[in-house]
DOKOLTI-406508 format. One line per 2 residues: number of its first residue (from 1); for each residue x, y, z of N, C-alpha, C, O, CB. Coordinates in nm, 4 decimals. Glycine has a CB too. Layout:
NUM) X,Y,Z,X,Y,Z,X,Y,Z,X,Y,Z,X,Y,Z | ...
This chain:
1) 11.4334,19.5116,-5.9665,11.5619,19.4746,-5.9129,11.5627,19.3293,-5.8674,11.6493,19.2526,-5.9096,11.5988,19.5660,-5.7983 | 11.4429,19.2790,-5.7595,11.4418,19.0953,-5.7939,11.4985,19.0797,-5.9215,11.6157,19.0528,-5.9479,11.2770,19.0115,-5.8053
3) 11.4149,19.0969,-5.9896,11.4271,19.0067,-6.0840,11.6046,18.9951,-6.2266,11.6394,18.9199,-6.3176,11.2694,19.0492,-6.1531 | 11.6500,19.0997,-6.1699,11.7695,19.1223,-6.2309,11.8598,19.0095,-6.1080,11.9397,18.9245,-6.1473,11.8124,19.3139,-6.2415
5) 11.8310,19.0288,-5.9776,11.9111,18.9042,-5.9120,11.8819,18.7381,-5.9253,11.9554,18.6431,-5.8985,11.8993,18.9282,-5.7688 | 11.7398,18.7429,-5.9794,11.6964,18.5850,-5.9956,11.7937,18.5544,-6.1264,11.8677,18.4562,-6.1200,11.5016,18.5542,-6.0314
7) 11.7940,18.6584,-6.2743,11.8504,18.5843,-6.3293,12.0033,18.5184,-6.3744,12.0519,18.4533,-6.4668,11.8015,18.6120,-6.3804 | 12.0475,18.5855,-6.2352,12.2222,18.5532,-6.2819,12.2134,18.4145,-6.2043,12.2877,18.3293,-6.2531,12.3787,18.6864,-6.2075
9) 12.1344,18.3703,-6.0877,12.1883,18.2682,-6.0383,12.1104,18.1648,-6.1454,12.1698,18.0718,-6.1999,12.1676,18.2549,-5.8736 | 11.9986,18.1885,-6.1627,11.9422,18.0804,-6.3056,12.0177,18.0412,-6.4227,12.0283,17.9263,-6.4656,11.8284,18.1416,-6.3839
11) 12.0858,18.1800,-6.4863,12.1855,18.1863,-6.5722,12.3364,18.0819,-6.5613,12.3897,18.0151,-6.6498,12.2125,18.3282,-6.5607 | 12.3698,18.0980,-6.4378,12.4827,18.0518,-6.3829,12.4448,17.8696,-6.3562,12.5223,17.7742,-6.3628,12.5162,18.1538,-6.2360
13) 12.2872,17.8722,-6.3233,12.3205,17.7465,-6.2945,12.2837,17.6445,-6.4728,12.3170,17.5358,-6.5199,12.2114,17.7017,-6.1350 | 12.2026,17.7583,-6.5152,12.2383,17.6912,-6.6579,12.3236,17.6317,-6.7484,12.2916,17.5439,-6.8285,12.2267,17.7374,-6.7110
15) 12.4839,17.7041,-6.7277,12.5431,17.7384,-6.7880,12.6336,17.5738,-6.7488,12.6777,17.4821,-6.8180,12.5779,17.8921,-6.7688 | 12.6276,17.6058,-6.5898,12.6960,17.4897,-6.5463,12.6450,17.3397,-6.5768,12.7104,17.2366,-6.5610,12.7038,17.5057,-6.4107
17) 12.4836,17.3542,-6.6348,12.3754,17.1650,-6.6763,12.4859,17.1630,-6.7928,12.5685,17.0717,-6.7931,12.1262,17.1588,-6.7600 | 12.4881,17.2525,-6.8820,12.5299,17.2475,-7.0022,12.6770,17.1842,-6.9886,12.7202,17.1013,-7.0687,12.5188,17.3853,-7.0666
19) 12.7440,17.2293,-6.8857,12.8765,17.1923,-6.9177,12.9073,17.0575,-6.8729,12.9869,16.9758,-6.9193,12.9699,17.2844,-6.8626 | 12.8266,17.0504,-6.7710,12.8488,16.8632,-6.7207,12.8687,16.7776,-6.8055,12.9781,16.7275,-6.7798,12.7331,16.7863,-6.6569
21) 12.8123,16.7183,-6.9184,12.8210,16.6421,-6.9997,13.0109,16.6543,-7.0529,13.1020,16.5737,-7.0342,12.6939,16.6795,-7.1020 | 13.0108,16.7538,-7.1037,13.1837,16.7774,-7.1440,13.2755,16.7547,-7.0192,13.3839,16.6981,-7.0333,13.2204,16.9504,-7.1988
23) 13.2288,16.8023,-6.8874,13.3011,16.7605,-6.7828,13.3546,16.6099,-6.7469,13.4662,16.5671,-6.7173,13.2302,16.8008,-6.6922 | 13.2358,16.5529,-6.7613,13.1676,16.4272,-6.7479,13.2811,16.3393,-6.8833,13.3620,16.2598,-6.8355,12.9615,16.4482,-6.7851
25) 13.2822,16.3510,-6.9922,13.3269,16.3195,-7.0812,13.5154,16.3074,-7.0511,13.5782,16.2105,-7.0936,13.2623,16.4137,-7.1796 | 13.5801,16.4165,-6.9767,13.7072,16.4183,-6.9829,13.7453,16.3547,-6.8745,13.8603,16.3133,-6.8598,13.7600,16.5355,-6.9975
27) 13.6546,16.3413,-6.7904,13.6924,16.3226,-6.6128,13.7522,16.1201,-6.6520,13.8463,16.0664,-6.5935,13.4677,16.3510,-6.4527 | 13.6797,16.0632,-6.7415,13.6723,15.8876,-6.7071,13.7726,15.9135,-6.8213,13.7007,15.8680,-6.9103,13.5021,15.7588,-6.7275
29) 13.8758,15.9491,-6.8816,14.0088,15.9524,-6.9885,14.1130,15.9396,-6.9235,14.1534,16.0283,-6.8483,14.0347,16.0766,-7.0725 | 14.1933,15.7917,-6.9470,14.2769,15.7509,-6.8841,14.4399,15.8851,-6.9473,14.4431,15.9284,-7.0624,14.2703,15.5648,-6.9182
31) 14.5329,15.9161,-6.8562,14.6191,15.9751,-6.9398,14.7074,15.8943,-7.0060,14.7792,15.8046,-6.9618,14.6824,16.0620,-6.8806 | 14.6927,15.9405,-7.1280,14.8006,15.8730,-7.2610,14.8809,15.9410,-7.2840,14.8804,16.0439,-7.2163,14.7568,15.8456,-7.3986
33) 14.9815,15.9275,-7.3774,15.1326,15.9738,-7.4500,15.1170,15.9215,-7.5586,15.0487,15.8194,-7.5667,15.2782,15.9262,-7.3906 | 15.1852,15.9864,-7.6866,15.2021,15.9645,-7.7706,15.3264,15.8800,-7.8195,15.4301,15.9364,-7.7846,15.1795,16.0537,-7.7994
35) 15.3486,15.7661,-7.8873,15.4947,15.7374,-7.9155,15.4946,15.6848,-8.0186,15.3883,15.6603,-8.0757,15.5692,15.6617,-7.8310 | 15.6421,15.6453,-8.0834,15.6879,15.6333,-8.1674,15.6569,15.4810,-8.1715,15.6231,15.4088,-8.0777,15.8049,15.6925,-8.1700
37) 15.6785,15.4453,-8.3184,15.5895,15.3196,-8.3448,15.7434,15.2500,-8.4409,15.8123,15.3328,-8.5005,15.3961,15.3594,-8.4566 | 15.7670,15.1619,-8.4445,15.8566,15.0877,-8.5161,15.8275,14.8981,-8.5419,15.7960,14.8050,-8.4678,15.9911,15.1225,-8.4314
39) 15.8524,14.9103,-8.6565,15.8168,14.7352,-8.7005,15.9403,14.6915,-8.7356,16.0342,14.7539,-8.7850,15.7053,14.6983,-8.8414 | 15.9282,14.5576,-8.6994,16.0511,14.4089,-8.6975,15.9812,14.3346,-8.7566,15.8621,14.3136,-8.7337,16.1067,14.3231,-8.5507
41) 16.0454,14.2884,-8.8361,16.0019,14.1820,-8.9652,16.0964,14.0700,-8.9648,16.2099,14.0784,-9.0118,16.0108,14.2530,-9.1258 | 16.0508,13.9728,-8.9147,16.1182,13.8857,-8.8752,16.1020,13.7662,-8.9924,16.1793,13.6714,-8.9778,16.0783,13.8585,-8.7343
43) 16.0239,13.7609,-9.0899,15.9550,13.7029,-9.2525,16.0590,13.7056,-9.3487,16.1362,13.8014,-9.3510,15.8246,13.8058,-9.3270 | 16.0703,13.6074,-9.4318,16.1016,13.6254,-9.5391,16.0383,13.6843,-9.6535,16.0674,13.6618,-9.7709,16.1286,13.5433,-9.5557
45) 15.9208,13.7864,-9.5966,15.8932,13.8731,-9.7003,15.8628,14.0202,-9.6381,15.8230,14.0493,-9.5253,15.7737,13.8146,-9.7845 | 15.8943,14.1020,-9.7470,15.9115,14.2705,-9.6681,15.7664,14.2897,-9.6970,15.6966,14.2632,-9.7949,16.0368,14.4195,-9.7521
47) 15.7406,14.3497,-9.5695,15.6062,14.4311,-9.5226,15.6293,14.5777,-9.5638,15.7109,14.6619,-9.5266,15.5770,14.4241,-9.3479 | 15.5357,14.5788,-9.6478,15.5201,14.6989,-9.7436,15.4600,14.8099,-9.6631,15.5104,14.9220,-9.6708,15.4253,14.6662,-9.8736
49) 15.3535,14.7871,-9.5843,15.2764,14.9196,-9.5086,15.2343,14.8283,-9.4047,15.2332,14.7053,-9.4029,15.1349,15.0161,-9.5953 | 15.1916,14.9349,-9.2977,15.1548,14.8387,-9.1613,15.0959,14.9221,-9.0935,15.1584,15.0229,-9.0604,15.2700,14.7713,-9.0697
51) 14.9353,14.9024,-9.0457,14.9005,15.0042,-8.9397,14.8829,14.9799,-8.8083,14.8684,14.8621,-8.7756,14.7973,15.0592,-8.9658 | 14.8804,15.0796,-8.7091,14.8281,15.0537,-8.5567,14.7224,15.1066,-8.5499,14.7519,15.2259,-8.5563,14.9036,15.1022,-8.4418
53) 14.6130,15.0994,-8.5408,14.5110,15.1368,-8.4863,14.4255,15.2282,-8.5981,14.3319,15.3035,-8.5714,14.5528,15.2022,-8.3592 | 14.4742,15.2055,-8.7106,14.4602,15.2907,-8.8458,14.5468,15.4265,-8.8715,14.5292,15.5111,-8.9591,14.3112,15.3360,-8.8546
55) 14.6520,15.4217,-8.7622,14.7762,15.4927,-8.8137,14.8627,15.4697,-8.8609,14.8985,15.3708,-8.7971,14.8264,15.5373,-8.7650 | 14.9689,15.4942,-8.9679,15.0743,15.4855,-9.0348,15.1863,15.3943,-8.9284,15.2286,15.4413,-8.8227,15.1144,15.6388,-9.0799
57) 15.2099,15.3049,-8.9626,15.3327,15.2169,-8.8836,15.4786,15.2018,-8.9449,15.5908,15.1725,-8.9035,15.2851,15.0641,-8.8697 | 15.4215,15.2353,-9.0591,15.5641,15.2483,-9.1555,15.5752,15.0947,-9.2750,15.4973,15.0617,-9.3645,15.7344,15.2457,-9.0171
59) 15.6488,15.0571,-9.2481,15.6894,14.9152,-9.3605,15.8698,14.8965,-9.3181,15.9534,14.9749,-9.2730,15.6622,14.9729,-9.5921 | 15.8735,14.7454,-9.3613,16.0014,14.6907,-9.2967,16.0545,14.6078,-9.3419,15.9778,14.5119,-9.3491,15.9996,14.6507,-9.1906
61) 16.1934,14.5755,-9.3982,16.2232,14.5255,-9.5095,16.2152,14.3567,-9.4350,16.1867,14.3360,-9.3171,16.3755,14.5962,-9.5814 | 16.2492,14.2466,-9.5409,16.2625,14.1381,-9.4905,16.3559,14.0985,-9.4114,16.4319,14.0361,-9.4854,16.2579,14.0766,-9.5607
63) 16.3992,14.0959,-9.3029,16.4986,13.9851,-9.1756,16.5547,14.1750,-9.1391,16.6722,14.2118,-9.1376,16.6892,13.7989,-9.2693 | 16.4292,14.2676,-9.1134,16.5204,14.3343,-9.0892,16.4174,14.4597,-8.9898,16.2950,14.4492,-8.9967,16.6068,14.3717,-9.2359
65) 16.4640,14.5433,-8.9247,16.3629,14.7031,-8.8450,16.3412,14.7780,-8.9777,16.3956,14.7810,-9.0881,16.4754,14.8417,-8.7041 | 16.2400,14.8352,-8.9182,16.2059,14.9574,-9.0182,16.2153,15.0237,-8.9195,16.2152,14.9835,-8.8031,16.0727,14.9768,-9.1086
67) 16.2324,15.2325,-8.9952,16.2238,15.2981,-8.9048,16.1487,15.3689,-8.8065,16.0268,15.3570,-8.8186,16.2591,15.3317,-8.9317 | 16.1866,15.4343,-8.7193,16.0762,15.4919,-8.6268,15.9763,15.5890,-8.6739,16.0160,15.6914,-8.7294,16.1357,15.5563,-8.5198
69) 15.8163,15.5614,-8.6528,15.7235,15.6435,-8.7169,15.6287,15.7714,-8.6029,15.5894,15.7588,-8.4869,15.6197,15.5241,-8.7912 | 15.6245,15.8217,-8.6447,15.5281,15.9279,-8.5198,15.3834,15.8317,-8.5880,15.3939,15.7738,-8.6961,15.5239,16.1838,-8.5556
71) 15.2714,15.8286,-8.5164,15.3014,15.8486,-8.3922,15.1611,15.7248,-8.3500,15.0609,15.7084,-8.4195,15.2997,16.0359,-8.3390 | 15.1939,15.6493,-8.2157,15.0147,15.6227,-8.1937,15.0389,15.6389,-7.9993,15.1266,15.6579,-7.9151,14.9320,15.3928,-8.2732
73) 14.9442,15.6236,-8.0084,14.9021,15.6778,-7.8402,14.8641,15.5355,-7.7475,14.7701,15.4603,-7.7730,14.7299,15.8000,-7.8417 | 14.9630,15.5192,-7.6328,14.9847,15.4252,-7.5565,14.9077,15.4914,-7.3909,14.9276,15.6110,-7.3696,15.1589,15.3911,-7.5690
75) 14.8392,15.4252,-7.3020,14.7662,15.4982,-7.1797,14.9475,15.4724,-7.0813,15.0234,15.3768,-7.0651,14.5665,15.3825,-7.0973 | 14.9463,15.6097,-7.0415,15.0290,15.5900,-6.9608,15.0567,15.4636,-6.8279,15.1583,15.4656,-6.7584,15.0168,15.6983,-6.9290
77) 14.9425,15.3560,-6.8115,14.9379,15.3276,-6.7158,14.8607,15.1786,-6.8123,14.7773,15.1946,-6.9014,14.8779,15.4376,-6.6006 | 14.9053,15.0629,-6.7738,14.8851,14.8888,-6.8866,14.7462,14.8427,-6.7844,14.7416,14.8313,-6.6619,15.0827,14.7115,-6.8703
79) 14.6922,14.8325,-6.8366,14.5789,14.7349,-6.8413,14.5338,14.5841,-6.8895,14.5414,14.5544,-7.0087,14.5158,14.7915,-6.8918 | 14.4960,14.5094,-6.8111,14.4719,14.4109,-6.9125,14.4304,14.3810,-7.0320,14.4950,14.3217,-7.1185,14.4298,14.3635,-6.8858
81) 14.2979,14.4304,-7.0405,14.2488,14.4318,-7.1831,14.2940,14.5521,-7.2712,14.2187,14.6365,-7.3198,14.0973,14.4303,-7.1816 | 14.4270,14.5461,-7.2836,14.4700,14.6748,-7.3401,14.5136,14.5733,-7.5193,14.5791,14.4712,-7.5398,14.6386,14.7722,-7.2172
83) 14.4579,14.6426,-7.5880,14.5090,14.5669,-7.7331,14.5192,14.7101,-7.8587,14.4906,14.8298,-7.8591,14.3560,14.4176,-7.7946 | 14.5720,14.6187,-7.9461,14.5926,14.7658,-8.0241,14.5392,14.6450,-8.2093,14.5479,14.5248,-8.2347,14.8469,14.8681,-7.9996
85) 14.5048,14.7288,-8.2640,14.5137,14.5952,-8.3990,14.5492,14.6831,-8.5307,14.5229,14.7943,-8.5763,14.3278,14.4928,-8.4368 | 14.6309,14.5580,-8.5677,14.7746,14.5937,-8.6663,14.7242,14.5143,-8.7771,14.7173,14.3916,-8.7849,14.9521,14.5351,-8.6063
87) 14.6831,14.6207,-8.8788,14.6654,14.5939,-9.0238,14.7974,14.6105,-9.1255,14.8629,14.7147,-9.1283,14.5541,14.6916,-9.0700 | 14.8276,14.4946,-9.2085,14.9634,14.4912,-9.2515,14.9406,14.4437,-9.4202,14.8296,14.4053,-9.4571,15.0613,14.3757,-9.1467
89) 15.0267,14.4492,-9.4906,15.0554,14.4404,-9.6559,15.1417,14.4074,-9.7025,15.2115,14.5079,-9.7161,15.0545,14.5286,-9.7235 | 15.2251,14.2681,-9.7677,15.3425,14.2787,-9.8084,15.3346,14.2882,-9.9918,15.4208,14.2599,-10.0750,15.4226,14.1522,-9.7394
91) 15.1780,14.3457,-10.0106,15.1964,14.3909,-10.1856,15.0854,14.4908,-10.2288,15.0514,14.5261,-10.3417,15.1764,14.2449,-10.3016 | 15.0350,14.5290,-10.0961,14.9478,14.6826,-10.1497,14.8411,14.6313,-10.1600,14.7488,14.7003,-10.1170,14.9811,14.7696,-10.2961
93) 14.8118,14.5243,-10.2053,14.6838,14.4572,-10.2589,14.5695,14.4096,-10.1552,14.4562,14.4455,-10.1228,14.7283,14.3318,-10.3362 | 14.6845,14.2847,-10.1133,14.5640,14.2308,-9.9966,14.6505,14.2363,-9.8724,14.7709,14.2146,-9.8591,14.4916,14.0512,-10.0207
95) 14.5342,14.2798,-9.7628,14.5466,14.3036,-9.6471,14.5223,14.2150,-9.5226,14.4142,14.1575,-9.5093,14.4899,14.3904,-9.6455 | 14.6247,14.2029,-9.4284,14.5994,14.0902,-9.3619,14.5626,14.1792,-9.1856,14.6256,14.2802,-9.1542,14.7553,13.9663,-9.3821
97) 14.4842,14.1344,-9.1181,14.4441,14.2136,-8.9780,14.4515,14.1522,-8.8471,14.3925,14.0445,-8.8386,14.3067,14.2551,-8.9801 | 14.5074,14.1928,-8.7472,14.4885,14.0809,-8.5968,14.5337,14.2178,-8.5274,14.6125,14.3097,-8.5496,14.6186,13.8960,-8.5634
99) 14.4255,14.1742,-8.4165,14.4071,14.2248,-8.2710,14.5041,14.1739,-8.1796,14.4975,14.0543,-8.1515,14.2742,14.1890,-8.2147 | 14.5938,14.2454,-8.1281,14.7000,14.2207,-8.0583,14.6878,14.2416,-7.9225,14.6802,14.3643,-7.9156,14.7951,14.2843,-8.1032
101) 14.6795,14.1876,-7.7831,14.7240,14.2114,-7.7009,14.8665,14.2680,-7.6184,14.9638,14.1927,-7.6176,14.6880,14.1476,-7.6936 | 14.8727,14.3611,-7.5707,14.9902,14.4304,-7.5281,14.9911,14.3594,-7.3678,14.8959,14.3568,-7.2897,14.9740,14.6178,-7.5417
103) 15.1217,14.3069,-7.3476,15.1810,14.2513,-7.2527,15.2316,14.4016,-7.1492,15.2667,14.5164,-7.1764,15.3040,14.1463,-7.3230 | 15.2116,14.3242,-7.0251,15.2362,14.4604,-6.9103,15.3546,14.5313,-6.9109,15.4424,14.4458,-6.9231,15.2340,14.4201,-6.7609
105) 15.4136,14.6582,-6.9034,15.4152,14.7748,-6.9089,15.4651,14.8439,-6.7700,15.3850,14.8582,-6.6776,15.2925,14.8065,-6.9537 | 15.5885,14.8823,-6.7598,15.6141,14.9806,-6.6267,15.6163,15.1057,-6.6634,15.5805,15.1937,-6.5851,15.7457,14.9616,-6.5486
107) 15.6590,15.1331,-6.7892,15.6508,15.2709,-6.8098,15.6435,15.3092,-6.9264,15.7356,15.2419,-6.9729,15.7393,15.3332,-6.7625 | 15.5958,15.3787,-7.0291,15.5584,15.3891,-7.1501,15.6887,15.4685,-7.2531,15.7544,15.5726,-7.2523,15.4170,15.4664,-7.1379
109) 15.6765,15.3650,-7.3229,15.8340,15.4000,-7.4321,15.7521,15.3638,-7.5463,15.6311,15.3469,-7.5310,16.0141,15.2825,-7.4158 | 15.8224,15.3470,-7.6892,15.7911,15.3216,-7.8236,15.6662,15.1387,-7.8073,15.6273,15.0460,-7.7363,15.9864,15.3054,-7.9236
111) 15.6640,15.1876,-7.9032,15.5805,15.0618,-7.9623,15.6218,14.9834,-8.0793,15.6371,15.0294,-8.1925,15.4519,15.1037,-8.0009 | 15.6406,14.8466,-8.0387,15.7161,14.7317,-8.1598,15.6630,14.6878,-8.1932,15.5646,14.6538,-8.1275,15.7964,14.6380,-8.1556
113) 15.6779,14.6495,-8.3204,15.5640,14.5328,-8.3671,15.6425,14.4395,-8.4158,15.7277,14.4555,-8.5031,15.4490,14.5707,-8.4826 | 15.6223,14.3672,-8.3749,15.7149,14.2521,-8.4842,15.5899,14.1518,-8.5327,15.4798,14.1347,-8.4803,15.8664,14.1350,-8.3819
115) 15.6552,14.0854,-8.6666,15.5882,14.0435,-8.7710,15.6237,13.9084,-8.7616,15.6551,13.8698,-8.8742,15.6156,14.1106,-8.8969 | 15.6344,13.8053,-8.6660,15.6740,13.6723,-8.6531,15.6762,13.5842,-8.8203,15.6064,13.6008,-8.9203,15.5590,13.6055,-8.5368
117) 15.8218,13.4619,-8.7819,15.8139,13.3992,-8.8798,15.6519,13.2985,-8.8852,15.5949,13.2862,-8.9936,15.9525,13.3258,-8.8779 | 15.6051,13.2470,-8.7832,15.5008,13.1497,-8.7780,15.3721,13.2770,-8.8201,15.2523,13.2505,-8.8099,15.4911,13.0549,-8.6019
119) 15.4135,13.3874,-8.8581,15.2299,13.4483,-8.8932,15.1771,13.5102,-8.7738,15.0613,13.5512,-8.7819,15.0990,13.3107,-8.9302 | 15.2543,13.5290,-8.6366,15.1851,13.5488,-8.5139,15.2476,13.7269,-8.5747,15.3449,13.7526,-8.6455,15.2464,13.4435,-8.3323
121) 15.1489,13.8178,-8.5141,15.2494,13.9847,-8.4901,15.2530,13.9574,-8.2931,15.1770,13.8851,-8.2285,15.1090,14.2091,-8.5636 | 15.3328,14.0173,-8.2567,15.3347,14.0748,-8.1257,15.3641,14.2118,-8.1102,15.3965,14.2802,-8.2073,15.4193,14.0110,-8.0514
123) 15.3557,14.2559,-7.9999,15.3485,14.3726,-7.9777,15.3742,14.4351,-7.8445,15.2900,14.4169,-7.7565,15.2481,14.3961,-8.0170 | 15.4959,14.5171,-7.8155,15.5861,14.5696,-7.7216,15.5524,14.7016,-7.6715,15.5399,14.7733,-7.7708,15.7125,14.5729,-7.7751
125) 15.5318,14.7681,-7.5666,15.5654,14.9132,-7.4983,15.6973,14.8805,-7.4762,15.7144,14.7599,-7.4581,15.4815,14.9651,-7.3536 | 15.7906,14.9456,-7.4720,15.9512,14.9400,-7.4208,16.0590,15.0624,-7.5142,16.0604,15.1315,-7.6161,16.0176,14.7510,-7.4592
127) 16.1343,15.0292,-7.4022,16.2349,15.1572,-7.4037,16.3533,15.1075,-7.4823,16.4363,15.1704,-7.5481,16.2871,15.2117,-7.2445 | 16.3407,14.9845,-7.4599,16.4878,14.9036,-7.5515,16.4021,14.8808,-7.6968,16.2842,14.8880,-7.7312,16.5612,14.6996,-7.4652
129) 16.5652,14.8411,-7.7777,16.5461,14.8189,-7.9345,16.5802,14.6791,-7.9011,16.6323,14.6524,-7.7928,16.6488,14.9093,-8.0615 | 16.5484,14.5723,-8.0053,16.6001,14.4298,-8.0219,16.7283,14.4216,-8.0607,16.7840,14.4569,-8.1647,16.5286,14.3541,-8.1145
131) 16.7635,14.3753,-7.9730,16.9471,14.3635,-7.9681,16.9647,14.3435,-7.8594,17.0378,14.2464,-7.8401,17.0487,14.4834,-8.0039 | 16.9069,14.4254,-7.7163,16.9113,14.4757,-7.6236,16.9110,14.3247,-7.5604,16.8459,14.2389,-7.6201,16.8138,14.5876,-7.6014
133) 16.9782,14.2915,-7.4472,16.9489,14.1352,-7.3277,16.8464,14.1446,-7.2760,16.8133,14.0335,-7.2345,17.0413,14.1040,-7.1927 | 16.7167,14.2780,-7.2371,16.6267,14.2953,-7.1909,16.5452,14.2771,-7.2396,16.4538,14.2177,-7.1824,16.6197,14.3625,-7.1561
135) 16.5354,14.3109,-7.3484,16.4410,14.3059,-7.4478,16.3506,14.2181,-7.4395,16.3917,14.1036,-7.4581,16.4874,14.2935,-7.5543 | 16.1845,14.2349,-7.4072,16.0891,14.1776,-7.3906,16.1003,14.0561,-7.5044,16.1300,13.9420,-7.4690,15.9791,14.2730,-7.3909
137) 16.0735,14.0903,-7.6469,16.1137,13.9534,-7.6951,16.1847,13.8537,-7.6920,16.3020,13.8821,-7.7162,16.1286,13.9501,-7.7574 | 16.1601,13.7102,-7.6661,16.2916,13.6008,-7.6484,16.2617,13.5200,-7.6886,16.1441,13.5165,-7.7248,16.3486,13.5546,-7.5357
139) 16.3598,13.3844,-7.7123,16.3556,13.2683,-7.7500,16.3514,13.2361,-7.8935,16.4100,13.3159,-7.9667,16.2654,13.2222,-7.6917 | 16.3156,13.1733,-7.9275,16.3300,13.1170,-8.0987,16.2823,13.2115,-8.2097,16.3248,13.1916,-8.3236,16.2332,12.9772,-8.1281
141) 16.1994,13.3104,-8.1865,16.0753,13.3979,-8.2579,16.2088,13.5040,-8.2037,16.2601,13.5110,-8.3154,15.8609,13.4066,-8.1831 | 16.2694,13.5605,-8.1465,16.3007,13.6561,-8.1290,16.4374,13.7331,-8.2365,16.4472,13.8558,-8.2402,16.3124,13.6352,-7.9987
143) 16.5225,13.6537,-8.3078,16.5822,13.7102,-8.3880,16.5417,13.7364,-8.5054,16.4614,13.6547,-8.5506,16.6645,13.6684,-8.3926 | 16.5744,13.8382,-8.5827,16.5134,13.8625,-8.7455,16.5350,13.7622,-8.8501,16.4668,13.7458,-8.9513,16.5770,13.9883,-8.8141
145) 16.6592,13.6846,-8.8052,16.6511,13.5483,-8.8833,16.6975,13.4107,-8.8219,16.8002,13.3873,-8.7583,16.7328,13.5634,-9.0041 | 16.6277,13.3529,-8.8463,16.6041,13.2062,-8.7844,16.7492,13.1262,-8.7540,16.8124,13.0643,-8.8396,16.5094,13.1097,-8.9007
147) 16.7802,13.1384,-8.6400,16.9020,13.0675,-8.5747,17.0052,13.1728,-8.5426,17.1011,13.1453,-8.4704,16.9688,12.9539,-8.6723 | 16.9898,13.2782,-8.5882,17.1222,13.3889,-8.4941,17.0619,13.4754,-8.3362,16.9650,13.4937,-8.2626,17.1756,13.5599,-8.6315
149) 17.1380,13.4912,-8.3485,17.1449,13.5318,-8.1612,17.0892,13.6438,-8.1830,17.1354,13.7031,-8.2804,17.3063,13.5542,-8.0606 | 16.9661,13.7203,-8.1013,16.9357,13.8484,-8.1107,16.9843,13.9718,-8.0591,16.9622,14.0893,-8.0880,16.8470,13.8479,-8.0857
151) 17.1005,13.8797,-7.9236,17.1353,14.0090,-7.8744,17.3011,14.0352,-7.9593,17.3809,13.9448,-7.9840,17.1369,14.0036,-7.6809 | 17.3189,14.1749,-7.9899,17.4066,14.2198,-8.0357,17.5561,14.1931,-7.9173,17.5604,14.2004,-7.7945,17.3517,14.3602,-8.0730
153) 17.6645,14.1611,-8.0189,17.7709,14.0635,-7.9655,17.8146,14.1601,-7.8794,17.8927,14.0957,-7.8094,17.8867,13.9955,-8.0664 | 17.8160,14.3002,-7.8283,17.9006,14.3715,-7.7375,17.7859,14.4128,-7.6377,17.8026,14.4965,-7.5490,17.9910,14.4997,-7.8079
155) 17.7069,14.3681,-7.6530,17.6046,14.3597,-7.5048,17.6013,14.2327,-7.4419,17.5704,14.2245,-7.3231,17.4417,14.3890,-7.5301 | 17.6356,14.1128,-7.5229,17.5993,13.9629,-7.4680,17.6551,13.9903,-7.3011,17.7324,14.0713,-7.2499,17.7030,13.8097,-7.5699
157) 17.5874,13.8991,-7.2601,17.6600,13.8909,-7.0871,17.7683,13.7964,-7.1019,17.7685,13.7399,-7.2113,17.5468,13.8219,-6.9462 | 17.8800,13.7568,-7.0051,17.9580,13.6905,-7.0030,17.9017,13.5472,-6.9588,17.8328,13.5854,-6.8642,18.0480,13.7511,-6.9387
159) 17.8862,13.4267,-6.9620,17.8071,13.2856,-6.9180,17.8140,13.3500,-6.7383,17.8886,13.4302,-6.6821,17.9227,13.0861,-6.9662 | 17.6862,13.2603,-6.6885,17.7118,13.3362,-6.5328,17.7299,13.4238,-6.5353,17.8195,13.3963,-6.4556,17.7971,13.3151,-6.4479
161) 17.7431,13.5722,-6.5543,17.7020,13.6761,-6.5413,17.5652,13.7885,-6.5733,17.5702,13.9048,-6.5333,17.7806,13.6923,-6.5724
């Protein structure tokens, strides 16, 4: 009869060495979400395929959005060294690659990519589409074609307002 009580607590504490490692493994995993991924092609040439992180990003015609793709995974919560890298194609053939830094983040929405005219990609968390006055992208790089206004004419603000 000892020995039927020695081995459940031996058993038990076995069971628990074993599991630490898997414990151990989930405990330091920041929580993520999954979201929707969409590319802006801001080029005079259409981007044929485009990945995030070696997931499907979709493709996007020239001066124009492509549509929304399921799916890549953003940490609920921005970090500095947070980057994602976007492998892109505008003929199937040859492939062009850059490591992107993701700019800070209040709350986790889709993921943009835009395909700059100068060759730069950037790359957005946000809840708005480009059009939007909020819209993290601005200034000269920010419309799909070179010299029109990005924000759509029934959102513009009034001057001073």
């Amino acid at each position: 009869m000892i020995v039927y009580k020695m081995r459940i607590p031996l058993l038990s504490a076995l069971v628990v060495l074993l599991l630490l490692p898997v414990l151990a493994a989930c405990k330091g995993q920041p929580a993520s979400t999954p979201v929707g991924v969409r590319g802006y092609n801001h080029t005079d040439h259409s981007i044929a395929q485009f990945q995030v992180n070696g997931g499907s990003g979709g493709s996007a015609r020239r001066h124009s959005a492509g549509g929304t793709v399921c799916c890549a995974v953003v940490p609920d919560r921005w970090t500095p060294d947070l980057k994602v890298e976007i492998e892109w194609t505008t003929d199937l053939e040859t492939y062009q690659k850059a490591t992107v830094s993701i700019p800070r983040y209040n709350e986790v929405g889709s993921l943009a990519v835009h395909f700059l005219r100068n060759g730069q990609v950037r790359v957005f968390v946000t809840n708005l589409i480009l059009g939007h006055p909020d819209y993290p992208l601005t200034g000269p790089e920010a419309p799909l074609r070179e010299g029109e206004n990005p924000v759509w004419e029934h959102l513009r603000r009034p001057p001073g307002g």
